[in-house]
N, C-alpha and C positions, 0 to 999 in steps of 0.2 A: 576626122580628128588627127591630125597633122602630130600630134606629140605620139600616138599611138602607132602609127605606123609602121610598118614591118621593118622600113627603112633606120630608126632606130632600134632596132633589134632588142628588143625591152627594156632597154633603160637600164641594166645594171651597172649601180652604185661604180665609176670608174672605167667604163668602157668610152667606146667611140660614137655607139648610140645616145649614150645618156650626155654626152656633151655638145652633139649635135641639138638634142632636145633642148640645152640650157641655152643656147647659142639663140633658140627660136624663142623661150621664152623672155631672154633679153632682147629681140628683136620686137617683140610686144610690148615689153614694158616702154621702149624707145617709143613707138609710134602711137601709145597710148599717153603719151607725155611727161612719164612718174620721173621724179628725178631718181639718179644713183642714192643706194643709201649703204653699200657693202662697206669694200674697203677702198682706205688710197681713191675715195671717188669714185671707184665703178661699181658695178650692179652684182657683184662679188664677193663672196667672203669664201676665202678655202679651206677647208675642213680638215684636219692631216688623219690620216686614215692608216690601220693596217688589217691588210688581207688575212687571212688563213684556212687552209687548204688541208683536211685530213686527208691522207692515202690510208682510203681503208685495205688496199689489197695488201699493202705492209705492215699492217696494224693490226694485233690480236687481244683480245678479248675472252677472259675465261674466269667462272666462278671454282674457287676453292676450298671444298669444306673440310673440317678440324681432321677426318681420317683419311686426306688425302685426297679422294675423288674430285675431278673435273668435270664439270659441264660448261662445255666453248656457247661462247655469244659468241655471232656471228657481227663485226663490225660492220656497219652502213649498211645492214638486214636487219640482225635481231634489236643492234642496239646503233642509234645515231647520237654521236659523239659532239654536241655543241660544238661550233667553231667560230659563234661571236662573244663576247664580253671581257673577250685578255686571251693570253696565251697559253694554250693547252701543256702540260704535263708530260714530259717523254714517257714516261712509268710513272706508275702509280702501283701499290698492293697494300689494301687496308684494307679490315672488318666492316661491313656492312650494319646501319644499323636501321631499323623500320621507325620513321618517326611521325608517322599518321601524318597529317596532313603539311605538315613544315609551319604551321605558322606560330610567330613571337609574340602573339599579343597580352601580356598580362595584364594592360588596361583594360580588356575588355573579360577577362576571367578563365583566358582559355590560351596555354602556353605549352605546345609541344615541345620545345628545347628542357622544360622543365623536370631536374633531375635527373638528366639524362647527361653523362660523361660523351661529349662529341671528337675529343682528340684524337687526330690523329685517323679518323672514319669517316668515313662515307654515310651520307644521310640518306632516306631513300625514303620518297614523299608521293602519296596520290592526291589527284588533284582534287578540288574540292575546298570542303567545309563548312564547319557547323551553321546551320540555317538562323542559328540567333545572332550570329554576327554579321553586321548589315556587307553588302557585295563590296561597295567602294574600300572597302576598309582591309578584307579579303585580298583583292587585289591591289590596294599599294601596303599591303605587306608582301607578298609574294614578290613584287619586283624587287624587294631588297632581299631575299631570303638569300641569296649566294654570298653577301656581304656578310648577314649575320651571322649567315652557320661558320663563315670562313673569321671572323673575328671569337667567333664559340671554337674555336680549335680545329674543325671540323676542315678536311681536306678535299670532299669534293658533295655533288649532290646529284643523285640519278631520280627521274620523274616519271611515274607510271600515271597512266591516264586508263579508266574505265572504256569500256568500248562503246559507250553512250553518250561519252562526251567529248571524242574525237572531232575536232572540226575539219580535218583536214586527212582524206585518206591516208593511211600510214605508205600505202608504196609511194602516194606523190608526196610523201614528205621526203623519204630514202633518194627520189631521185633528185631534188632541189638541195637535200644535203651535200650530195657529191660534188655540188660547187662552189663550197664553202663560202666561208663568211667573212664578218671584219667586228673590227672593233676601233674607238678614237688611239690614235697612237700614243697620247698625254697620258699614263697613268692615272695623272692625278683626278680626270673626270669621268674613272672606268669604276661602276659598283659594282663588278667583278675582282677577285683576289687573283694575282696572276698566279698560274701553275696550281689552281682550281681545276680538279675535276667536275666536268658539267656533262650529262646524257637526259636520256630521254626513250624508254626500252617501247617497243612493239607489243601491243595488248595482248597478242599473241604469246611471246614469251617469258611474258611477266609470271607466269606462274611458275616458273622455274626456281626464281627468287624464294620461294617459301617453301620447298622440298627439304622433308625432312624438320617441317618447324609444324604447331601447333595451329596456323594461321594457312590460311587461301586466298592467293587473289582474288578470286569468284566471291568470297564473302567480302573481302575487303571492298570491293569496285560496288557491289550491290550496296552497303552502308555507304560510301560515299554518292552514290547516286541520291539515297533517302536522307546526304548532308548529316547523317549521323556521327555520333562523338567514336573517335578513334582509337584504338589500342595505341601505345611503341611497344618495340621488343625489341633484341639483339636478332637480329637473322645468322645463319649457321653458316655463313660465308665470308671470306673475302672475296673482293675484288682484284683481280691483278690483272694489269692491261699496259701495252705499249704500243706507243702513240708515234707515227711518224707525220707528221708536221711541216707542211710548206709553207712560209709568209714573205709577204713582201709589202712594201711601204707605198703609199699613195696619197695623190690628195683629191679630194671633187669637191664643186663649189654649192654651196647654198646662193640664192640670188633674191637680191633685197632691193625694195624700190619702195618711193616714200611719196604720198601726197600731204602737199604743208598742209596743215591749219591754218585758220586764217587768227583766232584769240591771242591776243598778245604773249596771255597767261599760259592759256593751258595749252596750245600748239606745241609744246616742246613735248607734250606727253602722246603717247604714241597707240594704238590699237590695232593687233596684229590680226592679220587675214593670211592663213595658211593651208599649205597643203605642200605633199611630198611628189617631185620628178620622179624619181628612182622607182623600178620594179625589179625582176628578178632575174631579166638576161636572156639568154638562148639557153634551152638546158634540154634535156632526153625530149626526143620527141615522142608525141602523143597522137595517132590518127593520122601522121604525118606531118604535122607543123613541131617544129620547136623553139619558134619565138616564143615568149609569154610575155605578150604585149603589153601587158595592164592597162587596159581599155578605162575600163571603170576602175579600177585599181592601180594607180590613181588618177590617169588621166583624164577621167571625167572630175576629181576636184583642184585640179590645176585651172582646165577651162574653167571652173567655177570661179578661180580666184581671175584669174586673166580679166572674165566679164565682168565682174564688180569692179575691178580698174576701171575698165571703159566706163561702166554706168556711174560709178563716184565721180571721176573725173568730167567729166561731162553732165552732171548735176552743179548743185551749189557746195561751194568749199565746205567742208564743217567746221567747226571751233579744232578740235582734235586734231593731229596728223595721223593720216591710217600707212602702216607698213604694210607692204605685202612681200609675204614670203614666200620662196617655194625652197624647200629644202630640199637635202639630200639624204640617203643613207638612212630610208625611215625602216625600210625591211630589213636592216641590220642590225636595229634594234633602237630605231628613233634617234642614232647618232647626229645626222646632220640638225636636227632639234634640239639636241642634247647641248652640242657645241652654240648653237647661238644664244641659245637661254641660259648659258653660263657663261659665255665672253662675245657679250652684242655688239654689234656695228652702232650703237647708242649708248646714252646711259641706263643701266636696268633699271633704275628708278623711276624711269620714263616710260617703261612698258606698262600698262594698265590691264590690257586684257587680249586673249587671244580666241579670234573663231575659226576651228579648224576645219577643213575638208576632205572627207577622207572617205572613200569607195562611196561613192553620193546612193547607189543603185536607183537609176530615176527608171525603175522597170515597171510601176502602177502608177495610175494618176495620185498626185501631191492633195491630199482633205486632211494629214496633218503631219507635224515636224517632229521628228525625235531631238531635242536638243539635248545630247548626256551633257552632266552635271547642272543639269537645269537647278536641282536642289540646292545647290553646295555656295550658290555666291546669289549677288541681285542681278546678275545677269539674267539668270531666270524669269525674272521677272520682266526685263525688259524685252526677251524672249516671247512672251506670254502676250504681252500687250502687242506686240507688231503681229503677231500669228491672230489675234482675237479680230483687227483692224483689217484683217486678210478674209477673213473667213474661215482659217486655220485652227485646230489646236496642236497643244505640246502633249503628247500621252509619252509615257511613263518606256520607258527600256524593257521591251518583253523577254529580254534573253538576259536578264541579268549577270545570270554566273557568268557570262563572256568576258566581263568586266571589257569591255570595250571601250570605258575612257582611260583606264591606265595603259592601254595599250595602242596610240596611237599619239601623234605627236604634240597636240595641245597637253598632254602628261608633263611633256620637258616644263613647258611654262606654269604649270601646277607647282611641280616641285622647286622652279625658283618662284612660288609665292604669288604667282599671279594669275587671278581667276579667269577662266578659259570654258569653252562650250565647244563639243562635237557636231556639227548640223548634217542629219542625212535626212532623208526619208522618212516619214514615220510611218508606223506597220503595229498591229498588235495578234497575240496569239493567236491563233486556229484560223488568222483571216485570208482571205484567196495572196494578199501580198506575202501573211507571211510563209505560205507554201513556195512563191515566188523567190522568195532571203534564201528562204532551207535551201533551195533547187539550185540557185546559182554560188551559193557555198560549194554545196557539195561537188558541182560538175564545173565550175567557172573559174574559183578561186584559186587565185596561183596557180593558172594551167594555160596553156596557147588558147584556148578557147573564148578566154577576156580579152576578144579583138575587137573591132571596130566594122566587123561584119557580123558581130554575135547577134540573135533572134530581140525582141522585145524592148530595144530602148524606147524609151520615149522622149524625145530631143525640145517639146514644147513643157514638160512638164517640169525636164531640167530645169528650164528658163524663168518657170515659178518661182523654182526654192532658191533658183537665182536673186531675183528682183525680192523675193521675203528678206534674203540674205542682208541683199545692197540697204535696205531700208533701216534691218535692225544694227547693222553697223554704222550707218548715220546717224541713226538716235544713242548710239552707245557716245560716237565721238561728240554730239551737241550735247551732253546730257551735262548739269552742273557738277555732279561729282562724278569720280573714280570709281568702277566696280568694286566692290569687297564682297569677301567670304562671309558668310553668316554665321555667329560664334556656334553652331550648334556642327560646323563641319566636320567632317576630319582631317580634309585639306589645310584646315587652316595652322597649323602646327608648322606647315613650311611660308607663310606670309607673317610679314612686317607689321607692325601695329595697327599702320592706316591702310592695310589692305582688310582689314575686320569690321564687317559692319555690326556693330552693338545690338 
């Protein structure tokens, strides 16, 4: 896998690897025949980007309670300091306040902001949440939660996580931290407030937060594990912290190629097939590699999208035009998705639906397909029908609380309105695959180890959920209507009338 290769050096968002990589995926998209669909004609749309760089060894960290005592956090140890979504805060020194799980929902009967004076404080939130509110809902309130606390007055937000629900070792987080992050350079399309405090503390020393209060992380982390209803309180601290800050300004390109339609009518409407270049760079080495290649992350759903070029193109035209995208900047926080799904190389009117590709793991043979948000639009269904005609089925998201469709880049085209589906692998609980998911989480994800010499692929079973793929996005694009949201969504709050199926 030529995109994988050590030779681009992981593909971070702005380097010389990751342009090398885009150089070869428009060298694909050429000899596959797609026309340009970026900008100005070429296979390009550029993205403006800003970096950010905490120097934790200049930067301090320290809780301060009402009679004076200190207890130091240790920055880029105890506590990793966000460095995507806007521009970090030289100082900060505000009250801490505990607000159970951070979510806004009073449609749903359950509003931690409620009653609670957020001015001017620090929110401080475990993850989680109550089991009667459905997961998707959980998760795209959480991705706006820095928004709301920061229009609630609220000047920054620290996130504890249970030691159960760690995805991602806390040391290989501390070291992927240390090579900061980015954010879109526009303002205007960042749901971060700039000079927001934003963390994320070590399970470890989260219990330091409740010294001296009536409350325990250990009880708290145990209630969020059983998604139990959550206390707030004031916690007996400030925060005070100073932040030294490097940025600098960039751009990287998302790359956009277009097979017409052949219907008079509906060829001007568009059906996107995506996946993200970008991984996470050279960073501390690990057993002695420090590329982190993103083998399967994401370069096995790049090739995915690549081969569905080939095989569409070399089929029969559809009615539809299919765009195929590979963005950029999805580990920064789905920016290079962010930016197309709010100022497309089309017009967004013409976008209809997006199937995204994203860490496929083709590590057990393919007998069925996870499509996330299979529920949420009739794409499901049309889902359902091509996996039935396979010999496939669709089972159901076994790791729900991951919320894994707000988090990955068919989300950007959710929240401009248009209904989208996640395709990997399907796997269900306790099954020998999903020992297989857990394993290469814990020891693969985001680490050199996601190379293209890693143990267990399976290169013919890719090629399955490939051809599932190519089939269900041909019937998407011959189909006589437009996907829509099913009114019972909760996506559908971000689409347009006729994106709502009745």
């Amino acid at each position: 896998m030529e995109i994988a290769s050590d030779a681009n050096e992981g593909r971070r968002t702005g380097s010389a690897g990751h342009l090398r990589a885009a150089d070869y995926v428009e060298r694909r998209f050429r000899e596959i025949g797609l026309a340009p669909a970026g900008e100005r004609g070429s296979f390009r749309q550029q993205v403006p980007l800003e970096e950010q760089i905490v120097d934790y060894a200049a930067s301090s960290i320290e809780l301060v309670g009402a009679n004076g005592t200190r207890v130091p956090i240790a920055p880029g140890s105890d506590m990793i300091v966000a460095a995507w979504g806007a521009p970090r805060p030289a100082a900060v020194d505000a009250p801490l306040v505990f607000l159970g799980y951070g979510l806004h929902l009073p449609e749903q009967g359950h509003d931690d902001f409620a009653g609670v004076d957020l001015r001017g404080k620090i929110a401080v939130v475990i993850a989680g949440g109550p089991a009667t509110i459905p997961a998707p809902i959980k998760a795209s309130n959480r991705r706006e939660r820095a928004r709301l606390l920061g229009e609630a007055g609220a000047v920054g937000l620290i996130t504890l996580t249970p030691p159960g629900q760690i995805e991602i070792p806390w040391e290989r987080q501390v070291l992927l931290a240390r090579q900061g992050d980015m954010y879109l350079a526009d303002a205007a399309l960042r749901d971060t407030p700039d000079d927001f405090f934003l963390a994320s503390l070590d399970p470890a020393a989260s219990e330091r937060f409740f010294a001296d209060s009536s409350h325990s992380f250990a009880a708290l982390a145990a209630a969020s594990d059983a998604s139990a209803r959550m206390p707030g309180f004031a916690l007996p601290f400030r925060l005070k912290a100073r932040l030294v800050t490097h940025r600098r300004r960039l751009t990287s390109p998302n790359l956009v190629a277009r097979l017409e339609g052949t219907d008079p009518g509906l060829g001007k409407e568009h059906v996107v097939v995506s996946a993200h270049l970008d991984h996470v760079g050279i960073g501390p080495a690990i057993n002695g590699d420090g590329i982190y290649n993103g083998a399967l992350d994401d370069g096995s759903g790049v090739a995915s999208v690549l081969d569905l070029a080939r095989v569409l193109s070399a089929g029969p035209r559809p009615r539809r035009s299919i765009l195929f995208l590979i963005v950029t900047a999805e580990e920064a926080g789905l920016l290079g998705s962010t930016y197309f799904a709010r100022r497309p190389t089309i017009s967004p009117k013409d976008l209809v639906a997006d199937l995204n590709f994203d860490t496929l793991l083709p590590l057990w043979p393919l007998t069925s397909i996870l499509a996330q948000g299979d529920q949420e639009s009739s794409l499901g269904d049309a889902a359902r029908a091509v996996a039935a005609r396979r010999g496939l089925t669709l089972v159901p998201d076994p790791l729900p609380n991951r919320n894994s469709f707000v988090r990955t880049d068919q989300y950007s085209f959710v929240r401009a309105g248009i209904p989208a589906l996640a395709l990997k692998f399907g796997f269900t609980a306790g099954s020998e695959a999903f020992r297989l998911e857990h394993d290469w989480r814990a020891n693969r994800y985001h680490a050199p180890s996601d190379d293209i010499h890693q143990p267990g692929v399976l290169p013919a079973e890719a090629i399955r959920l490939d051809d599932y793929a190519a089939e269900l996005t041909a019937d998407i694009a011959n189909a006589p209507s437009r996907p829509a949201w099913r009114d019972d969504s909760v996506f559908r709050r971000f689409a347009a009338p006729e994106q709502i199926r009745q």
